[in-house]
Structure formats: C-alpha cells, structure tokens
C-alpha positions in Angstrom: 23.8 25.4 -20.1 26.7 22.7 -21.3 26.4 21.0 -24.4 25.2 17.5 -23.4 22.2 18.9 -20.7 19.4 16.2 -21.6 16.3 17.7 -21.1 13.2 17.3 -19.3 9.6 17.2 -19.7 7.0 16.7 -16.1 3.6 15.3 -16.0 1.9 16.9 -12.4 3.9 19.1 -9.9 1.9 22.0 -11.0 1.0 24.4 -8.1 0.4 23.3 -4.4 2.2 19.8 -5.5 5.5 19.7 -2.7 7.1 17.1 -5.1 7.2 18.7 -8.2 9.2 21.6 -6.6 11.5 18.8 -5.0 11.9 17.1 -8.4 12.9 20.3 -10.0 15.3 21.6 -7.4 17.1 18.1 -7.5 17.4 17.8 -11.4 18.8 21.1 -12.0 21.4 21.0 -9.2 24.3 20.2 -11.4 23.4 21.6 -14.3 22.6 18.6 -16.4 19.3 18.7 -17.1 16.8 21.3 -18.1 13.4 21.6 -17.9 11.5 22.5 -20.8 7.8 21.3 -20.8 5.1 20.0 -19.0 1.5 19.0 -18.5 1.4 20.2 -14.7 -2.0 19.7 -14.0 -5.4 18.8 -14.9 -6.6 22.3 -14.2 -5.5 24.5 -17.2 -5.0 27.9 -15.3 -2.8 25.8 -12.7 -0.2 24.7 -15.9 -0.3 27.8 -17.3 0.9 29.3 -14.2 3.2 26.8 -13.3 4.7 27.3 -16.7 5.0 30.6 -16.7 6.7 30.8 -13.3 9.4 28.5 -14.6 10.0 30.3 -17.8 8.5 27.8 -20.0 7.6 28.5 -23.3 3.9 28.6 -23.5 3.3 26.4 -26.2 4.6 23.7 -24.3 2.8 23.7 -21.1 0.3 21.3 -22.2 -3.6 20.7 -21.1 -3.2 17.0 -20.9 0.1 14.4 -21.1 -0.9 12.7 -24.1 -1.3 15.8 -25.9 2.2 16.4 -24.5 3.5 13.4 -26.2 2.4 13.9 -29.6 3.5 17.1 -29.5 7.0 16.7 -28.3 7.7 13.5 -30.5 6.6 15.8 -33.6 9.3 18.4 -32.6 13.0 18.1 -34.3 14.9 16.0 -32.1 17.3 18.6 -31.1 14.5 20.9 -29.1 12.1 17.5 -27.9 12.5 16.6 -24.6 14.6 13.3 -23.7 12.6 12.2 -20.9 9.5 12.5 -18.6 8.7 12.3 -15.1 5.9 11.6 -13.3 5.0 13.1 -10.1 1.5 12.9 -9.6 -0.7 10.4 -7.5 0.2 6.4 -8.2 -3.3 5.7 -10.1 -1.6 8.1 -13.2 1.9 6.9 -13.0 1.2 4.0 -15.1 -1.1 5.8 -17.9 1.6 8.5 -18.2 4.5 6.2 -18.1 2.8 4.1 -21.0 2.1 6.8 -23.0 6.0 8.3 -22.8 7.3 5.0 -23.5 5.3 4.3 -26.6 6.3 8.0 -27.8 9.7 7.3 -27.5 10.9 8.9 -24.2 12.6 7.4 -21.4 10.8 7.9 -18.0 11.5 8.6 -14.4 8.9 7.8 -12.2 7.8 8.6 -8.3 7.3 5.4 -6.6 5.2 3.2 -6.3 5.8 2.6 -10.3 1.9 1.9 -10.8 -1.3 1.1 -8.9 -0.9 -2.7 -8.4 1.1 -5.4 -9.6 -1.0 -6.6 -12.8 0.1 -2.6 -14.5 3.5 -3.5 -13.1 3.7 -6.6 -15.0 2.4 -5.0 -18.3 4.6 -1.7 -17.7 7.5 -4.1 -17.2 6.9 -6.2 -21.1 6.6 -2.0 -22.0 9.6 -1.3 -21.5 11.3 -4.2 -22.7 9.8 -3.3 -26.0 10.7 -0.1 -25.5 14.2 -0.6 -25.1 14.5 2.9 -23.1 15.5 3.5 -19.7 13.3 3.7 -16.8 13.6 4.6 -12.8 12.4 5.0 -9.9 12.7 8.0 -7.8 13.8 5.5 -4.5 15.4 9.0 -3.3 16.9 7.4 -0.3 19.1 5.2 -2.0 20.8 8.4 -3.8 22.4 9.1 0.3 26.1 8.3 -0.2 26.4 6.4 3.5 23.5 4.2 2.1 25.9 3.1 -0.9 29.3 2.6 1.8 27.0 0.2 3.9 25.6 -1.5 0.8 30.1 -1.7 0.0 30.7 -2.6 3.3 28.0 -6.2 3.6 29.0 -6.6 0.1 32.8 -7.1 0.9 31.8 -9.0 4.0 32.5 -6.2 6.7 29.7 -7.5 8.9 30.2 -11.5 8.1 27.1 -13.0 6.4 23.9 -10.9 8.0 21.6 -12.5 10.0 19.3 -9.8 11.4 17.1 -6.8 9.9 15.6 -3.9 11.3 14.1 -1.3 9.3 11.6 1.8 10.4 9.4 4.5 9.0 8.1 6.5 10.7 5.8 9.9 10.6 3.4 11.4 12.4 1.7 13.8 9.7 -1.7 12.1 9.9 -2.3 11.1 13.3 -5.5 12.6 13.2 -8.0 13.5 10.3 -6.9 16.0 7.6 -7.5 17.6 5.3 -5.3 18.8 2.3 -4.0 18.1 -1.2 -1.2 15.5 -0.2 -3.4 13.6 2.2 -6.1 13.4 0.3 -5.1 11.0 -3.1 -2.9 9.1 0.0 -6.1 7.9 1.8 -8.3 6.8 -1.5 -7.7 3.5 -2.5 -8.6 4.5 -6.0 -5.7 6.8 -6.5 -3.5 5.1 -4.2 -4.3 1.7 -4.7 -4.9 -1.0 -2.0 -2.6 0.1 0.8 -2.2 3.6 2.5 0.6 4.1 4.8 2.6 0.7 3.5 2.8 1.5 0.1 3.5 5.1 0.8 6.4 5.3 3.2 6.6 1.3 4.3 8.2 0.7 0.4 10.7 3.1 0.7 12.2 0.9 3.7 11.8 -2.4 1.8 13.4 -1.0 -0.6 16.4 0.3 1.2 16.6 -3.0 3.0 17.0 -4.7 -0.5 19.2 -2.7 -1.9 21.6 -2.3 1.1 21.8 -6.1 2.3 21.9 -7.3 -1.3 19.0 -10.3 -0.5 15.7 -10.6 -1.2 12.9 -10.2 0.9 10.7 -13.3 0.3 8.3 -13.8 2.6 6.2 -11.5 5.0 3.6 -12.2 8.3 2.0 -8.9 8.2 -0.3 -6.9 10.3 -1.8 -3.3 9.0 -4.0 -1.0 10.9 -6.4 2.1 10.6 -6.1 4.1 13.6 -8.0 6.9 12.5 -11.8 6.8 12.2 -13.4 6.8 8.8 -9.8 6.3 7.0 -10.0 3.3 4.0 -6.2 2.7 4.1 -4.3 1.6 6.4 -2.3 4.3 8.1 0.1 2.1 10.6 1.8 -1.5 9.6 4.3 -3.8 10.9 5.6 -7.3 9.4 7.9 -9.8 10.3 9.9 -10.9 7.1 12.7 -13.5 5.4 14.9 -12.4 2.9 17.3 -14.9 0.8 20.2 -16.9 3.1 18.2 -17.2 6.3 18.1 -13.6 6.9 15.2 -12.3 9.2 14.0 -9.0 9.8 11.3 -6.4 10.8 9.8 -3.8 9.2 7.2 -0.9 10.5 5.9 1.9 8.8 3.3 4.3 10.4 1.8 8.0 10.2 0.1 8.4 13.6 2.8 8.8 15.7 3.0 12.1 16.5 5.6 14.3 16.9 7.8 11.7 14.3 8.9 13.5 11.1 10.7 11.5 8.7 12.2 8.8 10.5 13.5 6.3 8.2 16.2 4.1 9.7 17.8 0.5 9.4 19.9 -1.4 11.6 21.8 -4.8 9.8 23.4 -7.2 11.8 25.7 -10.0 10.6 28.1 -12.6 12.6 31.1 -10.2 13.3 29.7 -6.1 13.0 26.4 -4.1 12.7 25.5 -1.1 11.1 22.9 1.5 11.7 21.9 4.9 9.5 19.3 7.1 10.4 17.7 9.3 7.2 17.4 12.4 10.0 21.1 11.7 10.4 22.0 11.1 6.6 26.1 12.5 7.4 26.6 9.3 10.2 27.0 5.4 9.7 27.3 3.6 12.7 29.2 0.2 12.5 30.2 -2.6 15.0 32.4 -4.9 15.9 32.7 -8.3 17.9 36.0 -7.1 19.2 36.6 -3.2 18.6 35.2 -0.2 19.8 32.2 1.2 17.7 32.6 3.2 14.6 31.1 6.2 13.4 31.6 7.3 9.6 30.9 10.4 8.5 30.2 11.9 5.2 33.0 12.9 2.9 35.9 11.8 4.2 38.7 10.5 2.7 38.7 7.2 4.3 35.0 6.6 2.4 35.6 4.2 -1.2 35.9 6.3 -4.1 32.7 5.1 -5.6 30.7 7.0 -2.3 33.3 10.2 -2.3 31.6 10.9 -5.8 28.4 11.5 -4.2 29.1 14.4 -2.7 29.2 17.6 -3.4 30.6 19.7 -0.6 33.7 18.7 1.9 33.3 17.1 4.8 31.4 19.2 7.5 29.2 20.7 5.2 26.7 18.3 5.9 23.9 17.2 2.2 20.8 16.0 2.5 17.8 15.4 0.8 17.8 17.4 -2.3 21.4 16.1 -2.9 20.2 12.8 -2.4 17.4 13.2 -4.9 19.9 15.0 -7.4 22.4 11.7 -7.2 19.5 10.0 -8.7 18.6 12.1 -11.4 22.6 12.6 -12.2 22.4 8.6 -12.2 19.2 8.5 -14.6 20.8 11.2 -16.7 23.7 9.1 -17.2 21.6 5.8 -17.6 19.7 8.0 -21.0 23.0 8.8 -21.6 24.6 5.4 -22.1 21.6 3.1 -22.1 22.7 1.6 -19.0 20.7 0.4 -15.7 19.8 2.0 -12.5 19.7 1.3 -9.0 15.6 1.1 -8.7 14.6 0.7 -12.3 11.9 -2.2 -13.4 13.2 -4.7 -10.9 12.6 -2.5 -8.3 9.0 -1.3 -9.8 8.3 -5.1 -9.5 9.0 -5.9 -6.5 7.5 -3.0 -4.7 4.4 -3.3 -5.9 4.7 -7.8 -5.2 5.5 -6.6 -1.4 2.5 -4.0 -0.7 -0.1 -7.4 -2.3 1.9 -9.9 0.0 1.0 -7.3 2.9 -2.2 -6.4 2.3 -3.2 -10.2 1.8 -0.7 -11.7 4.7 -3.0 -9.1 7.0 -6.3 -9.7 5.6 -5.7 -13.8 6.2 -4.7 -13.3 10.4 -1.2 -11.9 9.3 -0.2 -15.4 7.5 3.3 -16.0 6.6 2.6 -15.0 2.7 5.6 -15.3 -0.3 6.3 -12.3 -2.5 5.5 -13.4 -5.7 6.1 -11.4 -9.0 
C-alpha cells in the first residue's frame, strides 16, 4: 500500500454483477487505490458476502448508499473513503451520484451518467456546486492507440476529416433472455428510453467525439426491436454531422449473432485514414494519398510519449481491456488528486445522454434530421 493510495468506496457490483468485478480488477492494477467500503446490493446477505470475500471490514458494507454516506463522511478523514463509484443499472446512477456529491466525495460513474437528460442537467449544476471531480467510466477511451489517433487528427496527420464510420456491434441478445444483465438493459424504467443505443451505441459516439475532436450535431436516426415482446430497441443506425462539415455513420446492435464486442471506427480526412478495431486494441491502421499503408502497434518507441505512458508491458505483450479500464481510474485518481479534469467527465455525461433523446426522437418522427441539443 504506498502512501498517497486514495481510496475507494462502490455502490452495486455485489455478487452476480460482471462489472463490479471489472471495476475492481481495474482500480487496483497499480496499486493506487484501495477499496474499502461498499453498499453492494440491495439484498443484505449479497453485501455481506461480497464484503466479506474482499476483506472488508464489516462495518462498512452498508445496507443502503445513503446510509453509506453518512457513515463515511462521519469517519476521521484519514480512514473515509475519497471517492465512490457507481456500477449499478442507469436509473440509480443519478440518486447515488447526488447523494456522494452532496456528502463530499468525488464520483466515478458507469455510463450513461443518469437516466435522461433533465437528471443530467441537474447532476451537472451538482457538481458545479460541488466543486469535486467527476467521470465517466468511457473505458474505451483509456486504449492508448485511441489517444495516438486522437494526436495524430489533432496535429493534422489525416488533413481536415471529412468522413466517419463508427460500429458496435454484439450479438448477446439476438434472441430472448433471460439473466441479471439483460434484464435492467430491456426495461425502460431502469434503463431509460433507449435499449441497445444508449447501451453500447454511446460508447461509439463517444469515441467518435473524443477521437476526431468535433461535435456530433445532428442525427437522422432509425432504431429497431427485432426481438418479439422487447420494449427497447435492441438494433440502431443514424446518419450524423459533426462540427466542420464532417459526416458520418453510426450502428449499434445486439442481434447479430456470433458478433462479440465489435466496436470499431474508421476516420477519413483529405490526405490519410485511420482505422482501430476494440477486438484488435494493439493495431492502428493509417493511410496515405501517396504511401503504402501503415500499421502501428502498441508500445513502440516510435508512439508520442504522452501514449507510451499508457502502457504497462513492452511491446509484444499485447493489454487490453482491464488495462484500458485501469488508465481511467489512474486518470480519475490523479484528477481527485490535483483537482483537475478528465477525458469523459460532465461534458461528456451531457452530451451522451442529449444524443440517445435526439435518437430516440429523430426515429420516432420517420428518422428526421434532429439537432443534439443540451
């Protein structure tokens, strides 16, 4: 344990929850942060359990998150925890994320931030008040070939960009199921007003923002529900414009099966391309007008300095998803740290939740051209 390891409180990822476990893997990789309480779940055997199994003291696995709040903010400030986050379904991240924030801790959120865009708006004022840091667990922007394309269209490698292509793409409920993660995913009242979209299709508006460094303002969408007797959509596609003439294309769906996790983008400007695939994290593809195409791989030398701190390992020892998720929490860590920003922090919480409304009302009106609007 060093000296400066900030630690950690959770709200959900008690038993059965895949996240939680990914959350907790992630956070400790590098031995900055320590986990040391939690309200894992509403069911009280399920914390306890949890809690023990992690080596938590019992007297701070809590029944309920508010509970947990009071409690920690009444401990000396040495032992208290410095920050929550929230991994449970989207209808609790707001609640949970109000109540930290009002107690004095900074948060860490899964996405979507909240439910709709109204509790973004009024998380947003929040933490303003607040003045505590917040984020968003994008994990995708934490892969370091995301942050060397993002470098390379910001120092005009690929000329000014004219074309987007982004994908999501899964497979997981191309039929009816029935479990724990499918089941808060497919009820608009825990999900809120989009299924598939707000899930998975964010995650790639996201990236697209982040990387191409323009705005995505307007979207002609068109969202489906393949599978009978599902409320939310489970397939999407939209064409969109983002800031400088850019145009693009986005899908998202989980009913085609046999796909994984196959997030992917593909940015075109007037002189190169570039393409990165999340099931190949270790390549960037780039390309020229008038050289032979380039692949970039993770870890080498060649990569800016800024991206070579991402990694852990040397090249050939390929990082994925856990390391990507632990660059974001060694990025939150030192946001508490020095009261700084983060790559998807309120900004992004905003404008996530403005693009799943413009969707869902761009298809309900005949897939009309609709603005983003915060």
């Amino acid at each position: 344990m060093t000296q400066n390891m900030l630690k950690m409180g959770m709200v959900g990822g008690g038993s059965g929850a895949f996240i939680g476990y990914i959350h907790r893997l992630a956070a400790r990789l590098d031995g900055q942060i320590e986990l040391v309480c939690g309200a894992f779940s509403r069911d009280a055997d399920n914390c306890r359990q949890t809690g023990a199994s992690l080596g938590l003291d019992p007297s701070r696995c809590y029944a309920d998150y508010n509970t947990m709040m009071s409690a920690e903010a009444a401990l000396p400030a040495e032992q208290r925890m410095d920050f929550v986050v929230i991994v449970t379904p989207n209808h609790v991240h707001f609640p949970v994320a109000k109540a930290a924030l009002e107690a004095g801790f900074h948060v860490l959120s899964d996405k979507p931030a909240t439910l709709n865009l109204q509790e973004a708006k009024d998380l947003a004022q929040i933490v303003e008040k607040s003045g505590l840091s917040y984020g968003l667990t994008h994990t995708y922007l934490g892969y370091p070939l995301v942050s060397a394309a993002r470098q390379i269209i910001a120092d005009g490698g690929i000329g000014k960009v004219r074309k987007v292509f982004a994908e999501y793409i899964q497979g997981w409920l191309a039929e009816p199921i029935d479990n724990k993660q499918a089941d808060w995913r497919t009820d608009p009242a825990r999900s809120g007003a989009s299924g598939c979209m707000g899930d998975i299709g964010t995650h790639a508006h996201n990236l697209v923002e982040y990387v191409t460094g323009k705005t995505m303002t307007h979207v002609a969408a068109d969202l489906t529900i393949f599978v009978d007797g599902r409320r939310l959509d489970d397939d999407g596609s939209a064409l969109f414009r983002m800031e400088d003439g850019v145009k693009g294309t986005l899908s998202a769906s989980q009913v085609c099966v046999g796909k994984e996790n196959s997030l992917s983008f593909r940015i075109y400007g007037e002189k190169g391309g570039l393409e990165w695939y999340q099931e190949e994290p270790n390549t960037l593809i780039r390309t020229y007008l008038d050289k032979p195409t380039e692949i970039i791989r993770s870890a080498n030398g060649y990569l800016p300095d800024s991206v070579q701190a991402q990694y852990r390992t040397p090249a050939g020892h390929p990082e994925g998803y856990i390391e990507a998720f632990a660059n974001i929490y060694l990025e939150f860590a030192e946001a508490v740290r020095t009261e700084g920003g983060v790559k998807a922090g309120m900004e992004s919480a905003l404008r996530g939740m403005a693009f799943v409304e413009a969707l869902v009302d761009s298809s309900n009106n005949n897939s009309a051209w609709t603005e983003i609007k915060l």
